[in-house]
Each structure stands twice: as structure tokens, then as C-alpha cells.
FIKOLZA-1660 file (N, C-alpha, C; in steps of 0.1 Angstrom, whole numbers, plus 5000, padded with zeros to 4 digits):
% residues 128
   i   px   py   pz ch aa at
   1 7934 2326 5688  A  X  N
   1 7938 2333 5676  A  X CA
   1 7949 2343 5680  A  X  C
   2 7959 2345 5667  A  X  N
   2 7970 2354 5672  A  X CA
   2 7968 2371 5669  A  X  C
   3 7971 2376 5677  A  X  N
   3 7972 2391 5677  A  X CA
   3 7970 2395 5662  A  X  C
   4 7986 2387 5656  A  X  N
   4 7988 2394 5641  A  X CA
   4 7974 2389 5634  A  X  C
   5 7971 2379 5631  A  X  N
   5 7956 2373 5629  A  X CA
   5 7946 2382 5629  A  X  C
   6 7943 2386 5638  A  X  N
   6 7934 2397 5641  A  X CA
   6 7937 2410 5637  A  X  C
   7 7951 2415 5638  A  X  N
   7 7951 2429 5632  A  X CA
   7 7966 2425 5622  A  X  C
   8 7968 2423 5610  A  X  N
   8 7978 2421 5601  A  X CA
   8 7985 2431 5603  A  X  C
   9 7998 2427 5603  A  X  N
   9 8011 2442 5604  A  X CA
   9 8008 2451 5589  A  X  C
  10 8004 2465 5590  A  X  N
  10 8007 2475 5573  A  X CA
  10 8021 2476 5572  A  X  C
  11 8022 2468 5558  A  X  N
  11 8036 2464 5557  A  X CA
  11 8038 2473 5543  A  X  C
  12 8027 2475 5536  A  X  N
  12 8024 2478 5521  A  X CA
  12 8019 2492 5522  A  X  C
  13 8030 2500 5511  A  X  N
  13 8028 2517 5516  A  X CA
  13 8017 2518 5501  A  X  C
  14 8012 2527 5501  A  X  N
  14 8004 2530 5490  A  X CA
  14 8007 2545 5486  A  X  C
  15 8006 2553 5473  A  X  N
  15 8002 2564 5473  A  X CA
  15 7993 2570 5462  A  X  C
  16 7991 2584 5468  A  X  N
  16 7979 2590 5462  A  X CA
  16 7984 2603 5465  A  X  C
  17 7982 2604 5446  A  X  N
  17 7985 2617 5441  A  X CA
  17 7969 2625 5443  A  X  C
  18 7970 2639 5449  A  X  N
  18 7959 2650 5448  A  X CA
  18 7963 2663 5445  A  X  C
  19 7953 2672 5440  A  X  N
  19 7957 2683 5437  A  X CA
  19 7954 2692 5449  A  X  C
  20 7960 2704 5450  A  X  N
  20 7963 2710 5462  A  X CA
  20 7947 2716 5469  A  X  C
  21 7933 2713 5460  A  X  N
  21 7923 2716 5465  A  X CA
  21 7917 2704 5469  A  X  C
  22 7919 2692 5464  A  X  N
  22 7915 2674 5463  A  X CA
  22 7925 2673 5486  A  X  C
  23 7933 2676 5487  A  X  N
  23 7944 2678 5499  A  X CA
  23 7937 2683 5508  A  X  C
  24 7933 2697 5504  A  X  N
  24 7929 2703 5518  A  X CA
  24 7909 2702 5517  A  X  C
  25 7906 2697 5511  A  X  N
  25 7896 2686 5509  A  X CA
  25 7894 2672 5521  A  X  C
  26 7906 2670 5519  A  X  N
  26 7910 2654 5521  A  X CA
  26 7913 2654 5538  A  X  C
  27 7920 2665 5540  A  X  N
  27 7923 2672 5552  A  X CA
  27 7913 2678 5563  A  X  C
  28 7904 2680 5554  A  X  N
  28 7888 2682 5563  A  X CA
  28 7887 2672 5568  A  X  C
  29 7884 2661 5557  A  X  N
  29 7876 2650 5557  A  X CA
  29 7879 2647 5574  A  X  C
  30 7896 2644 5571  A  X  N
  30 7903 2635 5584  A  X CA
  30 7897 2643 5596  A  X  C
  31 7903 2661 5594  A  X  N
  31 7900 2662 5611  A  X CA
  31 7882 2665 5616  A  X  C
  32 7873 2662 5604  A  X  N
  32 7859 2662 5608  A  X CA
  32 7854 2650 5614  A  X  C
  33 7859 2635 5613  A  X  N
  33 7854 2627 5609  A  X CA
  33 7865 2621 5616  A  X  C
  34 7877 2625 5621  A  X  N
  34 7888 2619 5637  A  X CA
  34 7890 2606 5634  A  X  C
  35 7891 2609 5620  A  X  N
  35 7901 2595 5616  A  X CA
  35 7914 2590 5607  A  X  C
  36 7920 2586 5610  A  X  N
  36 7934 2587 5597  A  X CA
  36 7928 2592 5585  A  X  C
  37 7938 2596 5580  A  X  N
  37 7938 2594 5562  A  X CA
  37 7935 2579 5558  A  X  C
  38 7950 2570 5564  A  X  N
  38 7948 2555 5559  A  X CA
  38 7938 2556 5566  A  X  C
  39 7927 2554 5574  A  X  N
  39 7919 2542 5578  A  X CA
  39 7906 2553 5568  A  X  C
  40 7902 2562 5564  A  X  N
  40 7891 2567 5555  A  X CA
  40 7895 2558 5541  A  X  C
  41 7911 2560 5539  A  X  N
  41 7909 2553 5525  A  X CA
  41 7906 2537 5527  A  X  C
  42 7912 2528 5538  A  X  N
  42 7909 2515 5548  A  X CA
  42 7893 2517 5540  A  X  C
  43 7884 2517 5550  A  X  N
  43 7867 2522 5556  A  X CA
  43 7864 2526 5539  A  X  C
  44 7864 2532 5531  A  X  N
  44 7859 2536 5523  A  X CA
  44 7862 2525 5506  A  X  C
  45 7870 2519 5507  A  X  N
  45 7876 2512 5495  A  X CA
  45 7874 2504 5494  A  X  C
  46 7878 2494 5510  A  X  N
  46 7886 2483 5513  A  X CA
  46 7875 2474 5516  A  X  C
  47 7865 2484 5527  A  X  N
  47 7861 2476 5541  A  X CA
  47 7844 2476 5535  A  X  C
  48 7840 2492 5532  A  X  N
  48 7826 2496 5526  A  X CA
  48 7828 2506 5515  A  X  C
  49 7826 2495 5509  A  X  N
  49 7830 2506 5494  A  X CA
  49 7813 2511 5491  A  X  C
  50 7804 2508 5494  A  X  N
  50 7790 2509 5491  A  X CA
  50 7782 2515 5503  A  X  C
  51 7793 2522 5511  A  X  N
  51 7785 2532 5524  A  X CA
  51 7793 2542 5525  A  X  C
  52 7783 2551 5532  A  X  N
  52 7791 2564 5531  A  X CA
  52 7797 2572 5544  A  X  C
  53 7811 2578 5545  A  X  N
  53 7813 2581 5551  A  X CA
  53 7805 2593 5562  A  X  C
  54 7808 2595 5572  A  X  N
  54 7797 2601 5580  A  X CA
  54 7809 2609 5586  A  X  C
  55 7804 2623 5589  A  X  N
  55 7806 2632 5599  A  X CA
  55 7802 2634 5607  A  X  C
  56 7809 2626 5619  A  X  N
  56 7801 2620 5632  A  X CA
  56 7795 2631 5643  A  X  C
  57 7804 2645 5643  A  X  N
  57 7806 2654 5654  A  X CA
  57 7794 2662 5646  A  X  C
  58 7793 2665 5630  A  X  N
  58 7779 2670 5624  A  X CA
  58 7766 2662 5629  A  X  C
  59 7766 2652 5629  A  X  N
  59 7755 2643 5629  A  X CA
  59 7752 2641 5643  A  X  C
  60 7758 2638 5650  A  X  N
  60 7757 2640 5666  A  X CA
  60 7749 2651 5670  A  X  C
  61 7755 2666 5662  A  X  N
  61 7745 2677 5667  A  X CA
  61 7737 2680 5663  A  X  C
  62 7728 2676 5652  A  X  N
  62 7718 2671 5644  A  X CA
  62 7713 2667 5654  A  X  C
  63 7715 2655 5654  A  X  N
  63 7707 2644 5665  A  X CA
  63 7706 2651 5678  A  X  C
  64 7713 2654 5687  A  X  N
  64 7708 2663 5700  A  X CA
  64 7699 2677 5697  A  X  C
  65 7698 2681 5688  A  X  N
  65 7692 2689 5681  A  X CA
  65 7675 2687 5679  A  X  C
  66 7675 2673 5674  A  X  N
  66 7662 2667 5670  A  X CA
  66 7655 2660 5685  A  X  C
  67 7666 2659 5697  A  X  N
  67 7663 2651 5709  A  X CA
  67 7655 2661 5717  A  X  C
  68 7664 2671 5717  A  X  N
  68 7656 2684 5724  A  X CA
  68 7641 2687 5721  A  X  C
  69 7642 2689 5707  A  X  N
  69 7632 2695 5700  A  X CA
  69 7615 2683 5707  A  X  C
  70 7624 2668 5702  A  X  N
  70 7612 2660 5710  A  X CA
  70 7609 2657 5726  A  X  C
  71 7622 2663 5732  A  X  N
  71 7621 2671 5745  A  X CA
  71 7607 2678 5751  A  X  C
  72 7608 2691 5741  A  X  N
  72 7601 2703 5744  A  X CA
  72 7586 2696 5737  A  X  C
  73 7586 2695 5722  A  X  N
  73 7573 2684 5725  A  X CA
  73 7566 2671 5736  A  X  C
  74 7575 2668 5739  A  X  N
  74 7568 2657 5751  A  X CA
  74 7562 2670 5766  A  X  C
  75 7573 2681 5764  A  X  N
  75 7571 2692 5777  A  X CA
  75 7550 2694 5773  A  X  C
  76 7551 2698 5758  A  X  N
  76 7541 2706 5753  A  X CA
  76 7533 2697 5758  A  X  C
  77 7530 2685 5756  A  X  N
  77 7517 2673 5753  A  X CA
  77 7514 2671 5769  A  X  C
  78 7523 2674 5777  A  X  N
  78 7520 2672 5792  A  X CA
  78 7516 2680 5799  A  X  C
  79 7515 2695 5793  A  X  N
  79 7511 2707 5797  A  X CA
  79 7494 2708 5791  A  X  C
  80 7497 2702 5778  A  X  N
  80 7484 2699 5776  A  X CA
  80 7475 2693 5784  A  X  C
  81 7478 2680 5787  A  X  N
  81 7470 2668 5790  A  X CA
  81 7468 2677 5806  A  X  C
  82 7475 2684 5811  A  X  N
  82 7471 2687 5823  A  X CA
  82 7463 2697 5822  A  X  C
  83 7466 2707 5814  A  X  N
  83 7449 2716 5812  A  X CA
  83 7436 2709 5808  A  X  C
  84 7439 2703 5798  A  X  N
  84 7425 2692 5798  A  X CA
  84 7421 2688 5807  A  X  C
  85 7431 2686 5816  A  X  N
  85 7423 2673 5825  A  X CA
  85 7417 2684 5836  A  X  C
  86 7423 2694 5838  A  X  N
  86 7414 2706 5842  A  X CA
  86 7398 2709 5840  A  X  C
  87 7401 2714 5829  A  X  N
  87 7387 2712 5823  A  X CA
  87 7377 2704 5821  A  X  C
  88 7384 2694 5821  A  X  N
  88 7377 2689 5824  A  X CA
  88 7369 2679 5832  A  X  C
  89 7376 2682 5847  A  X  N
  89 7371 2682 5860  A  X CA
  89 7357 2694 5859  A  X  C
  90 7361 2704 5854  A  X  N
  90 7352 2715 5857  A  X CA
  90 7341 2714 5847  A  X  C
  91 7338 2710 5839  A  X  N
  91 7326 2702 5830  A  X CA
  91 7333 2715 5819  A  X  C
  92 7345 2720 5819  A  X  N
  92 7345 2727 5801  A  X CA
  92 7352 2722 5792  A  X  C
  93 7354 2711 5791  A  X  N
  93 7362 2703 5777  A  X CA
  93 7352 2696 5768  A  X  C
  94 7357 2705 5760  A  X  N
  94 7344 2701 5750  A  X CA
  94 7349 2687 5739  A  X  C
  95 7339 2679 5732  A  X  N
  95 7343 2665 5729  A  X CA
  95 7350 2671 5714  A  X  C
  96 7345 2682 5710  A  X  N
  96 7355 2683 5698  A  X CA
  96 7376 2686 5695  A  X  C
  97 7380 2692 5713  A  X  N
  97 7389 2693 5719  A  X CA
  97 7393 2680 5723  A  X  C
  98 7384 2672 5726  A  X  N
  98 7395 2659 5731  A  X CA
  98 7397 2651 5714  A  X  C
  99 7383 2652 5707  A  X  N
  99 7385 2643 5692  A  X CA
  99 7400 2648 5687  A  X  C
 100 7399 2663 5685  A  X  N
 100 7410 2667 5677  A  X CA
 100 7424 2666 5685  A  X  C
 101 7427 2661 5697  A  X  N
 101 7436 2665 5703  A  X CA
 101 7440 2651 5704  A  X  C
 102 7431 2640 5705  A  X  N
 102 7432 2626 5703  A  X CA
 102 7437 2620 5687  A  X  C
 103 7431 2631 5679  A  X  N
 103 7439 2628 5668  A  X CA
 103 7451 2635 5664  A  X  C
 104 7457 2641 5665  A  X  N
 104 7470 2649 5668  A  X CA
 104 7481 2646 5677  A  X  C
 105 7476 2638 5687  A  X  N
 105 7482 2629 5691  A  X CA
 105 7490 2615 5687  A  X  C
 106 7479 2616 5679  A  X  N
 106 7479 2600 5673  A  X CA
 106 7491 2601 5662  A  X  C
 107 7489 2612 5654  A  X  N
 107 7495 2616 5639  A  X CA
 107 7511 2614 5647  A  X  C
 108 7517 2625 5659  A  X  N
 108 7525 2625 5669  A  X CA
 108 7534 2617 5669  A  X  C
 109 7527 2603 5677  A  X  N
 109 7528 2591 5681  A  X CA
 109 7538 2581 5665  A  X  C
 110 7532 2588 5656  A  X  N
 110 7533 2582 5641  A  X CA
 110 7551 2586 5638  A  X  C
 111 7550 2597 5637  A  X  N
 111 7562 2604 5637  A  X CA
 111 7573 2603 5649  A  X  C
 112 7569 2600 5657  A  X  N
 112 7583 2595 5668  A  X CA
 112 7583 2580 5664  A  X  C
 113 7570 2571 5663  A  X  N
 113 7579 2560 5658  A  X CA
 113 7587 2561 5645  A  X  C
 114 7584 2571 5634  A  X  N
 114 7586 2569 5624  A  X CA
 114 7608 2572 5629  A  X  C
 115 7606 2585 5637  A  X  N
 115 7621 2586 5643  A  X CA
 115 7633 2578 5644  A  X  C
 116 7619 2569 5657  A  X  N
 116 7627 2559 5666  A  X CA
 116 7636 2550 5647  A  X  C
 117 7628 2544 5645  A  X  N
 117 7632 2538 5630  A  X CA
 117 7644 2546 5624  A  X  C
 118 7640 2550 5622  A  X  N
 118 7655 2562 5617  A  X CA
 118 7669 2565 5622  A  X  C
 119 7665 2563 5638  A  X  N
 119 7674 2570 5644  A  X CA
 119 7687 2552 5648  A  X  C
 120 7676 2542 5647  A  X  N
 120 7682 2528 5645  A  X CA
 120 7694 2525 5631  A  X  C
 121 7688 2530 5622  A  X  N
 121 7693 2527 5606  A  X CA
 121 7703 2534 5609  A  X  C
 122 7700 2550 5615  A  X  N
 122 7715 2556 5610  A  X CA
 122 7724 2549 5620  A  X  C
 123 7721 2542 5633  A  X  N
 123 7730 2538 5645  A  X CA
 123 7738 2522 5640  A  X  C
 124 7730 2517 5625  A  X  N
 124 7739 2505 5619  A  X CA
 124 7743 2509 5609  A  X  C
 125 7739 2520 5605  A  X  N
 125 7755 2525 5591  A  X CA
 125 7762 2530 5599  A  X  C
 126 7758 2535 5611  A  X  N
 126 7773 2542 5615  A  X CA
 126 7783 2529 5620  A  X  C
 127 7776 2518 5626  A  X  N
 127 7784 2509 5631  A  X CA
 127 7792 2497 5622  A  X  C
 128 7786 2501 5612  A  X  N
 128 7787 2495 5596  A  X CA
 128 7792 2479 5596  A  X  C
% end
């Protein structure tokens, strides 16, 4: 297949009138989101008119935000499991400490997969 095939020469100028707040608007958009003007209006019109543009460098810190946070949760659950397991070498872990801690785990368990899921969906809109 030929080059041009694959990427068509822009031969066809287009324009678009905005008002001077619609501009520096428009002007965010680009340098948040590290992409032409043409290729947002490209991506948003042309290509996915029924998905929504994303602020990648927003959403990225979001997401390392939310990685940490299940970070320091995984730190917590292993700090746990090792005092339990303390105790319960030493005959003090009582069965209502492991019920409830077996069930809070579980709930846990629910909610990172519920993540994991989430964190896929946004990884195919963004790849759109």
C-alpha cells in the first residue's frame, strides 16, 4: 500500500470563525491535550464524533494518584496480615478479628477489581 494511501496529502483548508473567548478556549484545549487544532477538530468531527476528548496530562495524574493511593492500601493489608499472623502465633487473635477482617478484605478485593475494569475502558477510549 502507498504512503499517500495511508496518510492522504491536506490539500483542503477549512475555516472557523470563534469569538475571542470560544479562541482562548480552543487554545487550552490544544496545549492541554498536545495536539493540533486540526487534528482535535480531525479526532472530534471526523474520526469520533461520539467520544470525548480527554486531557491526557489531567488524567494521567488522576490515575497515578489513584495507583499510589492502592499502593499504600496494599502497604496497609500487609502490615496487617503480619500482626495477625503475630497473634496469632501467640493464641490472641480472636475469630471475630479474622471474620471481620476476612470480610473487608473481601469487600477490598471487589473494588480493585471493580478498578482494574475501569481502568481498561478508560485505556480503549483513550486509544479510541
Amino acid at each position: 500500500m502507498a504512503k499517500d494511501e495511508l496518510f492522504p496529502r491536506k490539500i483542503r483548508r477549512f475555516e472557523l470563525r470563534l469569538s475571542e473567548p470560544e479562541l482562548h478556549q480552543f487554545l487550552e484545549l490544544e496545549k492541554s491535550l498536545g495536539i493540533s487544532r486540526a487534528d482535535i477538530v480531525r479526532i472530534r468531527v471526523l474520526k469520533n464524533s461520539t467520544k470525548m476528548l480527554v486531557n491526557a496530562k489531567d488524567l494521567m495524574k488522576q490515575l497515578d494518584l489513584i495507583g499510589a493511593e492502592l499502593g499504600r492500601s496494599g502497604n496497609n493489608i500487609n502490615q496487617l496480615a503480619r500482626h495477625a499472623n503475630v497473634l496469632h502465633k501467640r493464641g490472641m487473635l480472636g475469630h471475630e478479628v479474622t471474620t471481620e477482617f476476612n470480610s473487608l478484605f473481601t469487600e477490598y478485593l471487589k473494588v480493585q477489581q471493580e478498578l482494574e475494569k475501569l481502568f481498561r475502558q478508560i485505556l480503549r477510549l483513550m486509544k479510541g
